[in-house]
C-alpha positions, -999 to 999 in steps of 0.1 A, spaced: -610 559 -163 -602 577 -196 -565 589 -198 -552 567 -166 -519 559 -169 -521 523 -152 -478 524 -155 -471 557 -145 -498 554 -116 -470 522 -105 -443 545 -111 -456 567 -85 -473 545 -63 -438 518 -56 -418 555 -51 -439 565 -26 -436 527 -11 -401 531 -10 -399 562 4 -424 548 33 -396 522 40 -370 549 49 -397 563 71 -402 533 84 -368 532 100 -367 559 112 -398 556 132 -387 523 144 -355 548 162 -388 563 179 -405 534 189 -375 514 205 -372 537 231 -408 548 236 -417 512 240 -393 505 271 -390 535 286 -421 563 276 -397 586 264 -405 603 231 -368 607 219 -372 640 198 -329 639 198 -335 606 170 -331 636 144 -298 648 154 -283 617 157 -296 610 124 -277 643 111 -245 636 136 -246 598 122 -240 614 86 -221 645 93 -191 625 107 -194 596 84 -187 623 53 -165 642 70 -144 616 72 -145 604 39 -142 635 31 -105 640 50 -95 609 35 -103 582 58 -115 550 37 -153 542 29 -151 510 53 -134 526 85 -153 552 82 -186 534 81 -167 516 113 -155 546 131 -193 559 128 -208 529 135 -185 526 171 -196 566 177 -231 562 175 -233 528 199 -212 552 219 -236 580 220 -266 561 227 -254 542 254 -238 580 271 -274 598 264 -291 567 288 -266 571 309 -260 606 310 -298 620 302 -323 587 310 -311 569 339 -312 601 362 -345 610 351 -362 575 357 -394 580 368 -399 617 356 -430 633 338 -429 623 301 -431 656 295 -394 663 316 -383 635 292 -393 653 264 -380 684 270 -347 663 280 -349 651 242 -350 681 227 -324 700 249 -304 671 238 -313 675 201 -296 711 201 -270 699 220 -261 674 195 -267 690 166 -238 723 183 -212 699 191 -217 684 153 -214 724 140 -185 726 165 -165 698 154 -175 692 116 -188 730 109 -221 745 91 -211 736 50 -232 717 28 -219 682 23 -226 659 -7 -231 617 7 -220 595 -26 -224 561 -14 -211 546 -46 -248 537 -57 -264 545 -92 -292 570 -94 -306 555 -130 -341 547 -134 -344 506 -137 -368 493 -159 -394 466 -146 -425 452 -169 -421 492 -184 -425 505 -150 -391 530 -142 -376 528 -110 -351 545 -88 -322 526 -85 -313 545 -56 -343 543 -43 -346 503 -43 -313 504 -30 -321 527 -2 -354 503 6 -341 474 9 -311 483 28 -339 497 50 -360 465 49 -329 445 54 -325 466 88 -357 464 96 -356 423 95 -325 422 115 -338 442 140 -371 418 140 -349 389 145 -327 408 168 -360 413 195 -381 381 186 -347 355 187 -324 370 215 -317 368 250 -318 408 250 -345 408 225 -369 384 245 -357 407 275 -368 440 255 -401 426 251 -409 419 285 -398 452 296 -422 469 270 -452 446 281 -449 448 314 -422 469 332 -427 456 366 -432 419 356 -404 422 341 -384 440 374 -401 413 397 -384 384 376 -349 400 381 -344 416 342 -319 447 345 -337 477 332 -309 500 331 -291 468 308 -321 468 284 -325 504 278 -285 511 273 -292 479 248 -322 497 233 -306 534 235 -275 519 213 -297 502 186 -310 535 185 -276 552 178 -277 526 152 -306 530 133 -299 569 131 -266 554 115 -284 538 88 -310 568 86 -285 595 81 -266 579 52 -291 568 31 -314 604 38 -284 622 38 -273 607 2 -309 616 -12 -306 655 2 -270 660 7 -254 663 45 -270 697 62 -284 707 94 -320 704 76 -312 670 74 -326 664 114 -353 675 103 -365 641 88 -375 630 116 -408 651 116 -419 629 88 -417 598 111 -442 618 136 -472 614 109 -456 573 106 -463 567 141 -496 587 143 -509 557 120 -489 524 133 -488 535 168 -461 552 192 -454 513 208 -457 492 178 -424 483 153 -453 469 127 -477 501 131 -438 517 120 -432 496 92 -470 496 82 -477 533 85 -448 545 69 -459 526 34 -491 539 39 -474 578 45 -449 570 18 -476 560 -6 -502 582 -1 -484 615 2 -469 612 -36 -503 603 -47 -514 634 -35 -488 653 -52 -492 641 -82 -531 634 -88 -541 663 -65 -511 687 -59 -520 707 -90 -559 718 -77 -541 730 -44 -516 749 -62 -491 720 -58 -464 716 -27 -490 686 -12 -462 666 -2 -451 686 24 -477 687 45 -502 662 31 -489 636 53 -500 657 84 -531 665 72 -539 623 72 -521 622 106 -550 649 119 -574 627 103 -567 598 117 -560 612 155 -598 618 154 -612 585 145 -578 560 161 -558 580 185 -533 548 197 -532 541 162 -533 507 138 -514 489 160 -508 506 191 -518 490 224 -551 502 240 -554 518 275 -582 504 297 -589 532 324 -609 517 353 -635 545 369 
């Protein structure tokens, strides 16, 4: 093609990848607790902003990085665990559509009790990382950006070890294959999804610093989590690969778009490009890449 910039189109195309990754984990927040317990968990976004809100606001009134990061880190494996023992456990065996609309009462819950304690201002996240472009093969690249991916990747892999190498893991598993197997051989269910419910907390940890140092620490910031929505539209609600998977494709294909296409659609593509595939796709894969099947017997 005449005028194709093979090094800016790599430029472009590993941005996009890496911004997929961050997608990617926070999807995952989604699919841990859809898998074992069918509960959509629209609250994943104001954990995410809570996560980051007290981590800087700490910082902020002094406290140092590493306690901080602590003091958070002990918060959120508190809050998961109170939401499935506060919110889930009485409302085993609900509609998923009572979960959901648990979820998002919970969201705005959340996100008051962060205004309440922490309060409405803009915050600025520095997390002591480098936003110069690095150089590779004359290809520039966000240094932030690589640093945000693979800490993302890096959680990612922990968690994968974490599910496929544990006790709890192999536990986790059974529960999302098959719940009442998994009753019938005497696994805990209210055990598991506390477990689940608190790597969730987690994740939103991770999430909420590294989004929160790309867009600054505001109440917008929750709203990352409708990016993941698209993410699991294409891997699959139940699937952690369909998560990682689906969010490079997202990632990639929606700064494509902006670039290559944006200016015939008066730019602005990013935003809702990534819903437009999401659409797409619903039509031709509903359960997604990787998302199990249901069999419906007449």
């Amino acid at each position: 093609m005449e005028g194709f910039d093979l090094a800016f189109f790599a430029e472009v195309l590993i941005g996009g990848l890496l911004s997929g990754v961050m997608y990617s984990l926070v999807a995952i927040g989604f699919v841990l607790i859809y898998k074992t317990s069918g509960v959509l968990n629209f609250a994943q976004g104001a954990q995410l902003l809570f996560a980051a809100l007290t981590f800087v606001s700490l910082v902020e009134r002094g406290v140092p990085f590493a306690l901080a990061l602590l003091l958070t880190f002990a918060l959120m494996l508190l809050l998961g665990l109170a939401i499935e023992r506060v919110v889930l456990r009485p409302l085993v065996n609900q509609s998923p559509m009572t979960l959901f609309m648990a979820t998002l009462g919970l969201s705005y819950v959340i996100e008051g009790v962060a205004q309440l304690v922490w309060g409405t201002q803009v915050h600025a996240l520095d997390l002591g990382v480098s936003d110069a472009p690095w150089e590779v093969f004359g290809v520039l690249i966000s240094t932030f950006d690589l640093f945000a991916a693979g800490t993302a990747a890096l959680m990612v892999a922990l968690l994968s070890a974490f599910f496929r190498y544990t006790h709890v893991g192999l536990a986790f598993r059974a529960v999302a294959d098959d719940t009442y197997a998994a009753l019938a051989v005497g696994l805990r269910l209210p055990r598991i999804w506390a477990t689940v419910w608190a790597a969730a907390g987690v994740i939103a940890l991770v999430a909420g610093l590294l989004w929160g140092a790309r867009l600054g620490v505001q109440f917008s910031l929750s709203l990352v989590v409708l990016k993941a929505l698209p993410v699991l539209v294409l891997g699959g609600f139940d699937s952690i690969l369909g998560a990682i998977v689906g969010g490079l494709i997202i990632g990639a294909l929606e700064k494509l778009a902006e670039v290559y296409l944006g200016a015939y659609v008066g730019g602005g593509i990013e935003s809702w490009c990534a819903y437009v595939i999401a659409l797409a796709f619903l039509l031709v894969r509903p359960g997604g890449l990787f998302g199990q099947k249901l069999v419906e017997r007449a």
